[in-house]
N, C-alpha and C positions, 0 to 999 in steps of 0.2 A: 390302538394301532392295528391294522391289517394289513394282510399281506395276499392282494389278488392271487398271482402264482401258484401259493402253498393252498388256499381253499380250491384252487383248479385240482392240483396233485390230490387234495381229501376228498374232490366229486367226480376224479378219474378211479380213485382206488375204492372209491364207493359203489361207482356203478362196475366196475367189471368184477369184481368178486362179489357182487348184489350182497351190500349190506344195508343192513336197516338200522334206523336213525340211535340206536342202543348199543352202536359197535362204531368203535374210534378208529377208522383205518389207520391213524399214524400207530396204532399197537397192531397192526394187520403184519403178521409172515407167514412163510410159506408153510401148508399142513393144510389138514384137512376141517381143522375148528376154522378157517378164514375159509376155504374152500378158495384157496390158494395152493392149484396143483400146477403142472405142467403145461397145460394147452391155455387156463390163469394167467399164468405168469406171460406164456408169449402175447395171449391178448392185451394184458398189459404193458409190457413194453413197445408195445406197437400202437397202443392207444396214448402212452407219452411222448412215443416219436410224432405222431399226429396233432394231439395239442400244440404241444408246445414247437413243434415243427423243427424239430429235428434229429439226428442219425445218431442212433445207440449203438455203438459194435457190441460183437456178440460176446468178446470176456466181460465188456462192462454190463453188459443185460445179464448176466452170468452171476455180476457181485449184487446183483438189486435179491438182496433178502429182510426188507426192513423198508416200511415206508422212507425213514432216515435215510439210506443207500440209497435209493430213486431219486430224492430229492439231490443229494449228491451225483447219480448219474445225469440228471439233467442236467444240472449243473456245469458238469465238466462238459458237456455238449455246447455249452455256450448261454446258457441259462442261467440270467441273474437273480436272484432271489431275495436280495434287498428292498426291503419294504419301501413301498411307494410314497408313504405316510411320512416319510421323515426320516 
């Protein structure tokens, strides 16, 4: 079973903190070992407002420290995350 959405959020969290195929963005947090810093982090939450097309307020972009949290913030945006599969 698959889940379209969450492989979007592992090839959003992949290309913006440029990881290679050896590093599991869902263990991606902020620091310097992800190369998940500051102007990172805003690229990324602006690159899942874009995906998934829609508006992160700035405490919830605040709580995204964990791939888990992100998929929670999208979420709370209006983003279902229920497997299409079944």
């Amino acid at each position: 079973m698959t889940n379209r959405k969450l492989d979007t959020m592992v090839a959003v969290f992949r290309e913006v903190l440029n990881l290679g195929p050896d590093r599991d963005p869902r263990d991606a947090v902020p620091g310097d070992d992800w190369s998940w810093d500051s102007l990172a982090h805003v690229t990324l939450v602006s690159a899942l407002e874009s995906e998934f097309e829609v508006s992160i307020d700035l405490d919830t972009s605040l709580s995204i420290t964990s791939f888990a949290s992100a998929v929670e913030a999208v979420a709370a945006a209006g983003v279902s995350f229920v497997s299409e599969d079944g």
